[in-house]
Structure formats: structure tokens, C-alpha cells
C-alpha positions in Angstrom: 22.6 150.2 55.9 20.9 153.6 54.9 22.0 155.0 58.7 24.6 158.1 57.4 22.0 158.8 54.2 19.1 158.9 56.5 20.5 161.0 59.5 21.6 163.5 56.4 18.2 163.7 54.5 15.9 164.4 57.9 18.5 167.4 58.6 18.2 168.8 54.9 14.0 168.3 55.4 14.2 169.9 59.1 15.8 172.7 57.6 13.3 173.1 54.8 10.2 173.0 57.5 11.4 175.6 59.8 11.2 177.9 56.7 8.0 179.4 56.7 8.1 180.6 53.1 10.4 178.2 51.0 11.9 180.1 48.3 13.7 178.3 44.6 17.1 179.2 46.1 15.9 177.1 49.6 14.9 174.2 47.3 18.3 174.2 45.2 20.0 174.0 48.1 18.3 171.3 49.5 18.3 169.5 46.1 22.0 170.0 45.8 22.7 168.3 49.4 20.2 165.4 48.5 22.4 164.7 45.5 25.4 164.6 47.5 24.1 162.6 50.5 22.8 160.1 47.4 26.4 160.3 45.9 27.9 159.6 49.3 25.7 156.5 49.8 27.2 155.2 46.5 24.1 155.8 44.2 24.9 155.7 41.0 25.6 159.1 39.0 22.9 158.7 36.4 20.4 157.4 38.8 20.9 160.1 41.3 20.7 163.2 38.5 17.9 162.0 37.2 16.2 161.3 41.0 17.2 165.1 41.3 15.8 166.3 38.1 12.7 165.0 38.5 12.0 166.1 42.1 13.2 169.4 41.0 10.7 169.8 38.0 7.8 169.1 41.1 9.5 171.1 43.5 9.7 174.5 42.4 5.7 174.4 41.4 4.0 177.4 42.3 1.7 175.1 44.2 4.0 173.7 46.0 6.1 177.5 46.9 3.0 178.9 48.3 1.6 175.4 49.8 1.0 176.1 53.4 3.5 173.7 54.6 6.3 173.7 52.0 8.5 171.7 53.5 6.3 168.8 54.0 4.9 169.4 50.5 9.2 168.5 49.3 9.7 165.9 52.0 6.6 164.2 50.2 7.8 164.7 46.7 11.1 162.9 47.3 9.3 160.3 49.4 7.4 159.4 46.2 10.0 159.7 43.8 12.0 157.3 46.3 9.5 154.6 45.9 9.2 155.3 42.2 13.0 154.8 41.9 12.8 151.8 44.7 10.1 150.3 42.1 7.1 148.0 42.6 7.8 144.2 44.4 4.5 142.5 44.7 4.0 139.9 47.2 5.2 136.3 45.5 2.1 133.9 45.7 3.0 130.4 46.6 -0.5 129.5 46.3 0.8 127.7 43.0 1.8 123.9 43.9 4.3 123.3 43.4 6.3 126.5 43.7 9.8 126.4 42.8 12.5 128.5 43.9 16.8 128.5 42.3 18.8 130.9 44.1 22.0 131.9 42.2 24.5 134.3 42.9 28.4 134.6 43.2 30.2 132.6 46.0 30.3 134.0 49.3 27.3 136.4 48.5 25.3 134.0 51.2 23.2 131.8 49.1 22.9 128.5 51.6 21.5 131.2 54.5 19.5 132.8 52.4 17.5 129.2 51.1 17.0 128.9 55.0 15.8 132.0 55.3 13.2 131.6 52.8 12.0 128.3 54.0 11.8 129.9 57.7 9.5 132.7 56.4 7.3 130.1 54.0 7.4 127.7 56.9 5.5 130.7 59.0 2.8 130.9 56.4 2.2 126.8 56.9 3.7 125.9 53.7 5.8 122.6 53.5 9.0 123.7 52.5 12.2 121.3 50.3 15.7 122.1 50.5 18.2 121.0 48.4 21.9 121.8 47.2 23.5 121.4 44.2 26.8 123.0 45.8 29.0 119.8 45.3 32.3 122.2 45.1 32.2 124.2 48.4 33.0 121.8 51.0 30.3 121.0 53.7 28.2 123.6 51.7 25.4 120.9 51.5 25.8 119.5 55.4 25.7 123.5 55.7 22.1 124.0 54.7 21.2 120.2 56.0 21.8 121.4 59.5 20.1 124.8 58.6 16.9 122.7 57.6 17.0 121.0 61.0 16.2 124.1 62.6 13.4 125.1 60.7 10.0 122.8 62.0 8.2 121.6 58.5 11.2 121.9 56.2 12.6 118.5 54.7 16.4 118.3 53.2 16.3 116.5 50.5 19.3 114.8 48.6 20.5 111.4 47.5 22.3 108.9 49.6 25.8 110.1 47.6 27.1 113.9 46.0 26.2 113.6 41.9 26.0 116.1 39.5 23.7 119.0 39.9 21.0 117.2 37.4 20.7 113.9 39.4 20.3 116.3 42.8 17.8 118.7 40.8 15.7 115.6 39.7 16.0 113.7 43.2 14.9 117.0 44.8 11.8 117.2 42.3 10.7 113.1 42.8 11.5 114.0 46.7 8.7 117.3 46.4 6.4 115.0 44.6 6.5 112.2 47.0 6.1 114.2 49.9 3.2 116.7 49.0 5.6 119.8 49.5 4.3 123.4 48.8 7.7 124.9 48.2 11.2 124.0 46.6 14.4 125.9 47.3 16.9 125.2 45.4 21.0 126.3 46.5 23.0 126.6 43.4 26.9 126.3 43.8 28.5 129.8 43.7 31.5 131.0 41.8 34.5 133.7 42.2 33.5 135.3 38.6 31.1 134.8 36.2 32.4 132.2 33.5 30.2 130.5 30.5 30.9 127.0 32.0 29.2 127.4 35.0 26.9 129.7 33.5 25.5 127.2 30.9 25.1 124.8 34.3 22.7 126.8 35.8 20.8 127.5 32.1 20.8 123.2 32.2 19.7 123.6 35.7 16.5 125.7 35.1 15.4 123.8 32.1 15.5 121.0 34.4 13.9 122.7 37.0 12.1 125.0 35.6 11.5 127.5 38.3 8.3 130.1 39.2 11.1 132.4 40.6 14.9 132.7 40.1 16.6 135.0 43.0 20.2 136.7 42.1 21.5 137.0 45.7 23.6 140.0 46.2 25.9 140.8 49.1 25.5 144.7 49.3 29.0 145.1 50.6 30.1 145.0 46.9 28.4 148.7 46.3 27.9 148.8 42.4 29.5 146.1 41.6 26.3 144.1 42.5 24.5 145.8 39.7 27.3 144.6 37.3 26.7 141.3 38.9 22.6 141.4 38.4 23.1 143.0 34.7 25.4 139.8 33.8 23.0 137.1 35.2 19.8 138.4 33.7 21.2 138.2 30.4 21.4 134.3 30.4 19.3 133.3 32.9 15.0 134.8 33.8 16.2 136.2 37.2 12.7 137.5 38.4 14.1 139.3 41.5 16.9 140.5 43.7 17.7 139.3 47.5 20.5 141.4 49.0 23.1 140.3 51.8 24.2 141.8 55.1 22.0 144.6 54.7 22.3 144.9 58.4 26.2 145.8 57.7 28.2 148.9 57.5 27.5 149.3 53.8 26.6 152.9 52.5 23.3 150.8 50.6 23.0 153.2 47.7 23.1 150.0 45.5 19.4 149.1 46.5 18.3 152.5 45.1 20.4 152.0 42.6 19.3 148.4 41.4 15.8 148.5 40.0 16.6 151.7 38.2 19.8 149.8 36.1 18.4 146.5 35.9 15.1 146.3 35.7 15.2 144.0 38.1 12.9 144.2 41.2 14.2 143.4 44.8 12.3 140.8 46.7 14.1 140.3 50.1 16.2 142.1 52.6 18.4 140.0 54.5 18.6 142.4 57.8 20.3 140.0 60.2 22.3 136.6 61.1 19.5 134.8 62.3 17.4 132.7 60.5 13.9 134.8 61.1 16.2 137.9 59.9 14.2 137.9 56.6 12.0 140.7 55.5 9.9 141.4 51.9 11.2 144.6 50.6 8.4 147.0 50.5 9.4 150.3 48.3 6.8 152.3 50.6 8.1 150.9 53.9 11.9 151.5 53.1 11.2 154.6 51.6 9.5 155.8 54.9 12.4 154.1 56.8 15.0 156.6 54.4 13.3 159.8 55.0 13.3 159.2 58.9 9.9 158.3 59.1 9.6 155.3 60.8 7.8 151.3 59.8 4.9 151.0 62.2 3.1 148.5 60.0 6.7 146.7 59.8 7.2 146.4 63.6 3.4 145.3 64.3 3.9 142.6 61.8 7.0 141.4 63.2 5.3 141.2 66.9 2.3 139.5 65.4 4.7 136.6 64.3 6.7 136.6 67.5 3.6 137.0 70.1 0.2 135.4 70.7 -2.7 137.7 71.2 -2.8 136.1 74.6 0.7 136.9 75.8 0.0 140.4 74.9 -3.2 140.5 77.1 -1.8 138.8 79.6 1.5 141.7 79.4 -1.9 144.4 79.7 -3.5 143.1 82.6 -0.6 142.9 84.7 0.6 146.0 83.7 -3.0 148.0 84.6 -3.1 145.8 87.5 0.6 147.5 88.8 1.9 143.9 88.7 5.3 143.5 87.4 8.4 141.4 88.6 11.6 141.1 88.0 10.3 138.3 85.6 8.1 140.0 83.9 10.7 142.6 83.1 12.9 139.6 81.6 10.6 138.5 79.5 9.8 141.9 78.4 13.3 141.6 77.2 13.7 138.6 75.6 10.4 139.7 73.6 12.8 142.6 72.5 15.6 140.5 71.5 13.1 138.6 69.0 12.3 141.8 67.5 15.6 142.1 66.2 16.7 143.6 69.4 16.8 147.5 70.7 18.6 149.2 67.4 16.2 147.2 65.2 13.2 148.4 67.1 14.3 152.2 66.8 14.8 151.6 63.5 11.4 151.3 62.5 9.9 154.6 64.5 9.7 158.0 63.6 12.5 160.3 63.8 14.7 157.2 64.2 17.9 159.4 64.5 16.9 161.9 67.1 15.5 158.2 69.9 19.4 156.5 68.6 21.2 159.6 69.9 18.9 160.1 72.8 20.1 156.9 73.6 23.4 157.0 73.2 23.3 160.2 75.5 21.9 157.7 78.2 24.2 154.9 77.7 21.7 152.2 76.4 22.2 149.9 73.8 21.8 146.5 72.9 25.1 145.4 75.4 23.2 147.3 78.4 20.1 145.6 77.8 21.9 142.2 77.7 23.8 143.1 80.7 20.2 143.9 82.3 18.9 139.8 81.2 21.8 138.4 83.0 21.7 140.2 86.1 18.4 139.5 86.3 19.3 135.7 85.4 21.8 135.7 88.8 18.5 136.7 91.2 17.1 133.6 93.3 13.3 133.8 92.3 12.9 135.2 95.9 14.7 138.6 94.8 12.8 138.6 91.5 9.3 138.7 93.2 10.4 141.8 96.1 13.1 144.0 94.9 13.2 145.4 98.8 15.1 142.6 99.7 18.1 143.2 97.6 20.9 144.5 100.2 24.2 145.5 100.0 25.8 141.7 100.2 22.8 140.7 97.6 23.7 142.9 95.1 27.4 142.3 95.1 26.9 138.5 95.2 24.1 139.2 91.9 27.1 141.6 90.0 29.9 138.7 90.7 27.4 136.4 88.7 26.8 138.3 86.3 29.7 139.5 85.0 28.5 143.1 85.9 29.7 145.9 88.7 27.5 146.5 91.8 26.7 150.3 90.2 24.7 148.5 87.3 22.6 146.3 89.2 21.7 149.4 91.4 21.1 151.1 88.3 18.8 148.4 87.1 17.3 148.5 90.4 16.5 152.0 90.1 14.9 152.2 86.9 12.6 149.0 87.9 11.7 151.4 91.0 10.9 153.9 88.3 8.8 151.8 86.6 6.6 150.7 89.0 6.0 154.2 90.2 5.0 155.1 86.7 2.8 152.0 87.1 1.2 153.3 90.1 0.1 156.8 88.8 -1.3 155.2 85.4 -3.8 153.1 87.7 -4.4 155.9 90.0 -5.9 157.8 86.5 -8.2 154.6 86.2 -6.0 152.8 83.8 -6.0 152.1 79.8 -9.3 151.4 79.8 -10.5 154.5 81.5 -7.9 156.9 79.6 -9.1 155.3 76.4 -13.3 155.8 77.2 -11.8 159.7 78.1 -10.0 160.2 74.8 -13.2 158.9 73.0 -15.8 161.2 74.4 
């Protein structure tokens, strides 16, 4: 989403720190080429004048002219004004029971993924999650979600034996959350092409009936500023407490998620980063922020591995690893660990100088599709080839590339960097391994 506006702003602040002195005229410049990379991402006018008028006022401090590093001292100054424009999200606490949840938003914006989304990521803090629609208009929009709640372990579906009106499914789903001790209700709302009073006063019946702890406008961020119009309209009939946004993972310019607070007063809650149903994420002003300026979401990442991974797979990953012991298999699973990251581009996404790793990468032909490639000519091996590698001949190799869809020169490229590995392997437990590298750093 913020790829282009990101690449553009760590260029404009590597410019500013090889500057040893930083002079007004540097910090103009670099002002005026923020405001255009902000423009470019489809930030609002207003919003991005003002973002550059108040850096600006900060910026050409005398403290900050004759700071020893200068450069950093801006980079910093923008990184706080972009979480002051972002704005504050607190965390939601579901600790209330029952907590109830309406999602509105126009149709097509992705409102029946998005209510399994949420009861995938309340579902991983042990919280009993009820679905429900009240989309009787968009055929199999409530078989949709049904199936969606089949996937997600502790969730319950809940609607009456026949399609009624959206108050008979509201009060079913709310006897339905009673009866069966749930923490959480979600509820789908049917979507529309436009905004119209009719359907409007429906969902004003709908959270009087309800009556809802949250109410989330969901917002595809494909439609740019439009999606501000969108929020503006909603909050003016209906207590919309917070933002989700679509298909953030798209080739959207995202300038309407800096854009949204500042206009609407209206905080975002979730980022929709992905297809899957774990492709969920709380927005966090600080983390995106970081993510903008190129530098990285550690905390992000480590939380996302602390959901996908015991403690004891990744002790068990250690001790082979300092013990030089690693198969074909392990490799594989190293991978599919990857893949419920988010995969490769997501992972890189998250680190410092983000950029600079995606282009190094490109430069050596890996991506997502090479890594993929990688699991399924592993997948062809017979477990004999997985455990010795030496065994893998000419007529072994071809037979593994005609099973896996690949050419004999990629599995003897995958071959190679294994071989690679392992030597690296080798010369970290000729230094003593982790444990004797980290008793050396701490003396």
C-alpha cells in the first residue's frame, strides 16, 4: 500500500543525513518533496499542507540546524508528526461480556471477510466468538460467512432455520449469544451501492436493537478519498467508533489512511493486509508510522511468530541448527513457517531499510514464486534424498524437476544454496555456537 510513498521518503531522509550541516534551503527542499510524495499517494491537500507546515515550524529550529545529527533530528520530527496525523487507536477491550460488534460499510467493500477476520483474531485471545448476517439481499452472502465460521475453531454461526428481516436475525443472534455463553458478537450488515435514507434508517433500527460496544465502517482503500466521503456520511447517522480498511495489501497509493483520522475524526482500528483469514492486524500509529519512514516493525513480526510458533518449535529450530543438523526437511518447514508469516514480501516489509533488502532481492531473483518453487521441489524428493543431499545425481535431479514443475538448473540451484547453508552451519559451531558467541558479546 504505502510501497512508492515509502521508497520516496527514505531517499528524501538519506539525502538529508549525508549532509553534515543541514541548512533552511536543505530542509525546504526536502519539505517540498515530502509534500509531493504525500500528494502523489493521494493525501488530501489540506491534510498534507498542514502535515508540512507544522514539521516545518520544528524543522528549521535552531536546535535542530546545529543538532549534531540533523538529519535524524527531521527524520524524527516527521515520524512524530505522522503518528500525530495517523492518531491514537487504543486496543478494544473485550473484557466486557457481552461485547458486541456491527460492521457496516458499502457493498463490495468486504464486510462478510472482514466479520471472519475479527472472530479469527478474538478466537486467538480464547474468546467465544457469534456470527451472524443480516445480508438477506446479496445472494449466498449469509452461506458466505457460515462457511467462513466453519473454519475458525470456537466460532458459532448463528441464524434462524429461515432468511427474515434483519430485526428477527439481530434478536435470534442476541438469544443465540445468551444461550451459549459467548464473549463476542459480530454482526454482517447488508451492504449497499450508495448511501440512501432507507437503508440507512435500517441500520439506525438495527443498533437500537443491538446496541453495539463498537460499530466498524469498513472501507476498501481502493476507493482513495472517496472512502473519507463514505466515513464522513455514516458517522453522521450512525456512532461509528472506528475505521477497518480493505485490501490494504493492494496496489492502492494508501494516502487515504493518513488522510482519514485527520477529516473524520474517526480512528482506524484494523488493517486488512491479506486474503487469508489470519490476514488481520490492529493499526498501531507508531508501528505504521515506522513502517512509512523505512524503518521497519520488529515488535510486529515477533508478535506475528509468537501466534504462529510454540516456544518449543523454536528451540527445537535452535538446537538443530547449533548442532549443524538440518535436512532437506527442516528447510521445508523453515518455509512453510515463512508462508504463515505472510510470506517473503511481508516479512521484508516489517525490517529496516525495507526498500534497499526488496531490491537486493529482486537483483537475486527471489521472491515469493522462487520460494514456492523451492517447497515443491523439495515435496518431489523421496525422504531418502531429503536426509543426504550427496545422493542426488544427474537422473535424480531431472526425475525431482519433472515433478515439480521446475527445470533441472533450479533444483541445482536449490541444491547449492542448501550446500551453502550448511557450510555456514559448520563455521558458526566451529566458533562455539550461540551460546558461546552470546557469553563473548556479554563480557
Amino acid at each position: 500500500m504505502f510501497d512508492s510513498f515509502s521508497n520516496r521518503i527514505s531517499e528524501i531522509f538519506e539525502k538529508l543525513r549525508r549532509s553534515g550541516v543541514l541548512k533552511e534551503a536543505d530542509v525546504d527542499t526536502a519539505l517540498r518533496e515530502i509534500r509531493i510524495a504525500l500528494l502523489e499517494a493521494d493525501v488530501s491537500l489540506d491534510v498534507a499542507k498542514k502535515f508540512i507546515a507544522d514539521v516545518k515550524e520544528k524543522a528549521i529550529g535552531q536546535n535542530v540546524i546545529k543538532s549534531i545529527s540533523p538529519g535524524q533530528m527531521v527524520t524524527k520530527i516527521v515520524h512524530d508528526h505522522l503518528i500525530e496525523l495517523l492518531g491514537t487507536s487504543s486496543e478494544i477491550n473485550v473484557n466486557k461480556k457481552p461485547f458486541k460488534i456491527m460492521l457496516v460499510g458499502l457493498q463490495g467493500a468486504g464486510k462478510t471477510t472482514t466479520a471472519a477476520k475479527l472472530a479469527k483474531f478474538f478466537t486467538k485471545k480464547n474468546k467465544k466468538v457469534v456470527l451472524t448476517s443480516t445480508d438477506t439481499q446479496r445472494p449466498a452472502a449469509i452461506e458466505q460467512l457460515q462457511v467462513l465460521s466453519k473454519k475458525i475453531e470456537g466460532t458459532l454461526f448463528a441464524f434462524p432455520d429461515e432468511k427474515r428481516n434483519y430485526q428477527d436475525i439481530s434478536e435470534f443472534a442476541l438469544k443465540k449469544l445468551s444461550e451459549e455463553n459467548g464473549d463476542i458478537l459480530i454482526v454482517d450488515t447488508a451492504g449497499r451501492l450508495h448511501i440512501d435514507d432507507v437503508k440507512m434508517n435500517e441500520l439506525i433500527d438495527m443498533q437500537s436493537i443491538i446496541k453495539p460496544d463498537e460499530i466498524f465502517l469498513v472501507a476498501d482503500i481502493m476507493t482513495g478519498q472517496d472512502a473519507i466521503n463514505i466515513a464522513k456520511r455514516f458517522s453522521e447517522s450512525l456512532n461509528i467508533s472506528g475505521i477497518i480498511l480493505t485490501r490494504v495489501d493492494g496496489d492502492a497509493r494508501g494516502g487515504v489512511a493518513l488522510s482519514m483520522r485527520a477529516l473524520t475524526d474517526c480512528p482506524i482500528k484494523f488493517l486488512c493486509v491479506g486474503e487469508r483469514l489470519d490476514d488481520i492486524e490492529f493499526f498501531d500509529p507508531d508501528r505504521i508510522a515506522g513502517r512509512l519512514l523505512g524503518m521497519g516493525d520488529i515488535v510486529s513480526l515477533v508478535e506475528k511468530a509468537q501466534e504462529n510458533f510454540s516456544k518449543e518449535e523454536a528451540e527445537e529450530s535452535a538446537r538443530k541448527m547449533q548442532a549443524g543438523v538440518f535436512t532437506f526437511d527442516d528447510l521445508a518447514n523453515q518455509i512453510e513457517k515463512m508462508s504463515k508469516l505472510g510470506g517473503l514480501k511481508s516479512i521484508i516489509k516489517m525490517l529496516p531499510q525495507s526498500g534497499q533488502l526488496e531490491s537486493l532481492m529482486e537483483s537475486q531473483g527471489i521472491s515469493d514464486k522462487t520460494v514456492a518453487r523451492n517447497l515443491a521441489i523439495i515435496r518431489s524428493m523421496t525422504k531418502k534424498e531429503k536426509r543426504n543431499h550427496k545422493i542426488l545425481n544427474g537422473s535424480r535431479r531431472k526425475r525431482i524437476a519433472a515433478g515439480s514443475g521446475t527445470t533441472v538448473q533450479e533444483v541445482n540451484k536449490l541444491v547449492k544454496q542448501y550446500e551453502g547453508t550448511l557450510e555456514m552451519m559448520k563455521k558458526f559451531k566451529k566458533m562455539g555456537g550461540f551460546s558461546k558467541i552470546m557469553s563473548t558479546l556479554g563480557r
